[in-house]
C-alpha positions as a Markdown table, in Angstrom:
| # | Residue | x | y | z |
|---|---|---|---|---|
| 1 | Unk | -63.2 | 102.6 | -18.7 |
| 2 | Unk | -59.9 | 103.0 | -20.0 |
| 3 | Unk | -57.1 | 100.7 | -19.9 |
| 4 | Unk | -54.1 | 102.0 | -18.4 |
| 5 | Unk | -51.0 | 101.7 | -20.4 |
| 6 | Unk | -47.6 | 102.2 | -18.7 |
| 7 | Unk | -45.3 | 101.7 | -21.7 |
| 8 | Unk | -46.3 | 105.7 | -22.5 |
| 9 | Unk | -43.0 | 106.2 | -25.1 |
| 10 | Unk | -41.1 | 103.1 | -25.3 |
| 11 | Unk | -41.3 | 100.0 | -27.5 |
| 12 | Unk | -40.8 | 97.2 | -25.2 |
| 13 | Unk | -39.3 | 94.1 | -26.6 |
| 14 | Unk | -41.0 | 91.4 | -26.6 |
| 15 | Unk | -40.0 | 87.9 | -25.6 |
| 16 | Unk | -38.4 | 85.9 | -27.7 |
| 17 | Unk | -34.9 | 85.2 | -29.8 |
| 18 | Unk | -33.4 | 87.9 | -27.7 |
| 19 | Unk | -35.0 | 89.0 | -24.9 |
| 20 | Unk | -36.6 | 87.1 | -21.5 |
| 21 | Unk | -38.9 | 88.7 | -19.4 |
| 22 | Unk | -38.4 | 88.0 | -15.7 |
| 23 | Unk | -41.2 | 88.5 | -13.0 |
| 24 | Unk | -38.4 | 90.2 | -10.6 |
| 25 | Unk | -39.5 | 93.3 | -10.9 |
| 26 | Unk | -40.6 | 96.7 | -13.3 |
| 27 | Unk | -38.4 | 98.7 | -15.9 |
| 28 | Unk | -38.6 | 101.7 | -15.6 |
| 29 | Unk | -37.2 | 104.4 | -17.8 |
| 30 | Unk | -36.4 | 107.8 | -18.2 |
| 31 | Unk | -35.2 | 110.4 | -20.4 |
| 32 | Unk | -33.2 | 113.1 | -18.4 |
| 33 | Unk | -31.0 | 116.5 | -19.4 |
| 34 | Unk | -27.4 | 117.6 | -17.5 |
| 35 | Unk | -25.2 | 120.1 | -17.6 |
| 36 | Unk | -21.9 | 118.3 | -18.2 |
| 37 | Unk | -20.2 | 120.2 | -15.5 |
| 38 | Unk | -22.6 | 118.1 | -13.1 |
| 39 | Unk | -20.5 | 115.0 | -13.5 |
| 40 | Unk | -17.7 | 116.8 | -11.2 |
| 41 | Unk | -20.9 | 117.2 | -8.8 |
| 42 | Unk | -21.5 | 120.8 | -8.6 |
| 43 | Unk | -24.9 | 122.3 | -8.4 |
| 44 | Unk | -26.7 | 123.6 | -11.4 |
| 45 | Unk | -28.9 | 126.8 | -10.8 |
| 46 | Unk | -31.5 | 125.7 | -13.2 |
| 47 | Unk | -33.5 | 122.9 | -11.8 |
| 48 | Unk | -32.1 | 120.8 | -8.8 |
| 49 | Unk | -33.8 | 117.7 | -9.6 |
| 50 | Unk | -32.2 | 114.5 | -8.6 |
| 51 | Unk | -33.2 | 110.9 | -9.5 |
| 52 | Unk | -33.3 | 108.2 | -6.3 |
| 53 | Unk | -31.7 | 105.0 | -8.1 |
| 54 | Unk | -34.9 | 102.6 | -8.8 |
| 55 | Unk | -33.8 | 99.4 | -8.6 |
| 56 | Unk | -30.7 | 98.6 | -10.8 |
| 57 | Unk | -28.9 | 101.0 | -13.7 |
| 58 | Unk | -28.9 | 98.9 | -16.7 |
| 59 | Unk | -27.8 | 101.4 | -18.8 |
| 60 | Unk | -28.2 | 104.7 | -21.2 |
| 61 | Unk | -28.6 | 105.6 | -24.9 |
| 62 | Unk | -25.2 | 106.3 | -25.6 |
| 63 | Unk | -22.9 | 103.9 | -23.8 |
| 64 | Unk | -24.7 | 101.0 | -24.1 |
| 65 | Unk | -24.0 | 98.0 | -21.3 |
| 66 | Unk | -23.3 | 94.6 | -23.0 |
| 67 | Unk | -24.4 | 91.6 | -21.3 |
| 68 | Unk | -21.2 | 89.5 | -20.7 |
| 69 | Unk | -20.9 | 86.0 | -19.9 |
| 70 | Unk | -19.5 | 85.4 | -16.7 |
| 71 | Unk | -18.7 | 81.8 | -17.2 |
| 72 | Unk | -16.2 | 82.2 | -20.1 |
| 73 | Unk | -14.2 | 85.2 | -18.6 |
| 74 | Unk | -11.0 | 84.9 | -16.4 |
| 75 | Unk | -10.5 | 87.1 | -13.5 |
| 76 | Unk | -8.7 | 89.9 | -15.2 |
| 77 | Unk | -11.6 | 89.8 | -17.3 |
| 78 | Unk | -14.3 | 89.9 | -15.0 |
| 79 | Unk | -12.3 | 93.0 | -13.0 |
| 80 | Unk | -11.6 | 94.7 | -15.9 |
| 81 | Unk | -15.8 | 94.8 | -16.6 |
| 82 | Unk | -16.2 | 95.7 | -13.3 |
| 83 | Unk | -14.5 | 98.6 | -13.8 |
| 84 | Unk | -16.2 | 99.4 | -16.9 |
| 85 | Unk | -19.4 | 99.0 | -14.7 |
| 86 | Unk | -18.7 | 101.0 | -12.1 |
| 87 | Unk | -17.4 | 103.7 | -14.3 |
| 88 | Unk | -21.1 | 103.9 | -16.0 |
| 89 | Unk | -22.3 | 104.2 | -12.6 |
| 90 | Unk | -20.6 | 106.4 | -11.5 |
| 91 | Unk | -21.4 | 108.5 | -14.4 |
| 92 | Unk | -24.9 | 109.2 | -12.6 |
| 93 | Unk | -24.9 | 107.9 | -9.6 |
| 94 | Unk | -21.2 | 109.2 | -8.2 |
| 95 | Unk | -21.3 | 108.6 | -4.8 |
| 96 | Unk | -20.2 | 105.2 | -3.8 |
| 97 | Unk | -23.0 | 103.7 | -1.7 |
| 98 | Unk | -25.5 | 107.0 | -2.6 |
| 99 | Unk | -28.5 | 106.7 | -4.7 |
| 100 | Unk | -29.1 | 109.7 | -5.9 |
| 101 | Unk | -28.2 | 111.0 | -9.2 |
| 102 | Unk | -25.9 | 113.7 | -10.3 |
| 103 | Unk | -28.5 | 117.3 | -10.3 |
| 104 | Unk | -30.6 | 116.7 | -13.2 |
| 105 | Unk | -32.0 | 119.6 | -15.4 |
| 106 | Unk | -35.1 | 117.6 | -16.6 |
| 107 | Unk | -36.2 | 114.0 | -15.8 |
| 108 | Unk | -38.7 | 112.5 | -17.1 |
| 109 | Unk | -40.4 | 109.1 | -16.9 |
| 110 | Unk | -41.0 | 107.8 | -20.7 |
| 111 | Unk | -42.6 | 104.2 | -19.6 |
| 112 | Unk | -42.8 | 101.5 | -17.7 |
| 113 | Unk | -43.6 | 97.8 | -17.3 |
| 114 | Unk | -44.1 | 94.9 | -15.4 |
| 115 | Unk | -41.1 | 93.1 | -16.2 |
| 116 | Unk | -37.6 | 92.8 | -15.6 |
| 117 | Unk | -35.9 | 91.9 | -19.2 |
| 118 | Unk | -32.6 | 90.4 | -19.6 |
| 119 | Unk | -30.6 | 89.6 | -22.9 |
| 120 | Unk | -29.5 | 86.5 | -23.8 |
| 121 | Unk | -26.9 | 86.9 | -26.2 |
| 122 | Unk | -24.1 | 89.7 | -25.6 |
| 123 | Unk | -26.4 | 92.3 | -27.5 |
| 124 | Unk | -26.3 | 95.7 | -25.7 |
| 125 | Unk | -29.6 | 96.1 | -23.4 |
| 126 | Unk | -32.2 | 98.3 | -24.6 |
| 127 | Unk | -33.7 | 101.4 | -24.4 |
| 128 | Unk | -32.2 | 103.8 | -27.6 |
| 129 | Unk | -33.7 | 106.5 | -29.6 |
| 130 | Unk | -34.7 | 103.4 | -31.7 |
| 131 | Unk | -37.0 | 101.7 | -29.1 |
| 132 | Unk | -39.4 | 105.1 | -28.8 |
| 133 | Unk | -42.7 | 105.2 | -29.8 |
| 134 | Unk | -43.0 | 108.3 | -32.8 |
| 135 | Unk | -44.7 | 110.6 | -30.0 |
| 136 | Unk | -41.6 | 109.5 | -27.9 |
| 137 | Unk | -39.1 | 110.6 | -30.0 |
| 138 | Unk | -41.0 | 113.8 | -30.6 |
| 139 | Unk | -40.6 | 114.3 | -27.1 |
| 140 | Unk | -36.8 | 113.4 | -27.0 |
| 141 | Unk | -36.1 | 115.6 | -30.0 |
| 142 | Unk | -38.3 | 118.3 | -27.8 |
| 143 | Unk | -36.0 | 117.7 | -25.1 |
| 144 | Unk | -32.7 | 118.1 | -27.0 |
| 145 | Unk | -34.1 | 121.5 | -28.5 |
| 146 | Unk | -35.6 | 123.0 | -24.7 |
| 147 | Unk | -31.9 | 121.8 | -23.3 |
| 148 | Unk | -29.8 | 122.4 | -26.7 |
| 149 | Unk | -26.3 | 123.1 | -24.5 |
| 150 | Unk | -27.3 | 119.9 | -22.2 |
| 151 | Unk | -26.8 | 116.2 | -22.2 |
| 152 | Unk | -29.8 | 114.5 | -23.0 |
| 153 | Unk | -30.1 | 110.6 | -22.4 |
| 154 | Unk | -32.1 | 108.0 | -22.2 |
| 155 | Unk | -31.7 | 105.9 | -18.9 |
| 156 | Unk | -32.8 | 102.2 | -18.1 |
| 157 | Unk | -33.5 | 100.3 | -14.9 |
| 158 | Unk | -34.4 | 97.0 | -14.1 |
| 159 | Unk | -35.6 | 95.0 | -11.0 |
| 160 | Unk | -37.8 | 97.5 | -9.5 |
């Protein structure tokens, strides 16, 4: 019998300097392609896929989310990395109180795991191009070459 492994394309960190792993839920994540005119909303002929939001955005590939330290920041602070936040989330998931994603060309699910992992210095979360397996970033760079005129990102959630 064959063990199943979730992790398909992604290095997950393990626990250690860097990196806890919490038992509050799975990461999931997923490698998706846009057309860049979808971040105004509009639909996009091509494939009408949407992704429900799993659980909590973490972040993507290419603006990374630091973890910041509540405790030391003042209230400007704090508001001003709210905004920031929101701004990310919004990036994907534009509808305030909506779930589901921005219409999605491609989107694929590149691994999973048990865990829910959390930083603990301000080091930006994973997943990059840099935490794929070789036969996932084969797939990313077949990706980028199926949608060359598209977005293509790598997208995180925790607490699933």
């Amino acid at each position: 019998m064959l063990r199943e492994d979730n992790t398909g394309f992604v290095n997950f960190p393990m626990e250690g300097r860097v990196f806890n792993k919490l038992k509050t839920g799975k990461t999931m994540v997923y490698l998706v392609a846009f057309d860049v005119i979808d971040l105004m909303n509009t639909p996009y002929d091509l494939s009408n896929t949407k992704l429900n939001l799993p659980g909590t955005f973490i972040s993507d590939d290419v603006f990374p989310r630091k973890r910041v330290n509540d405790f030391n920041m003042s209230i400007d602070e704090m508001i001003e990395n709210q905004i920031k936040e929101n701004e990310l989330d919004s990036r994907y998931f534009p509808n305030d109180g909506n779930t589901v994603s921005i219409p999605l060309t491609t989107c694929i699910c590149l691994g999973w795991n048990e865990f829910t992992y959390v930083t603990k210095e301000e080091v930006p979360y994973f997943v990059t191009f840099r935490d794929l397996t070789n036969e996932g970033k084969k797939l990313y760079y077949s990706i980028k070459k199926l949608h060359n005129n598209k977005e293509v990102r790598i997208l995180t959630f925790n607490c699933i």
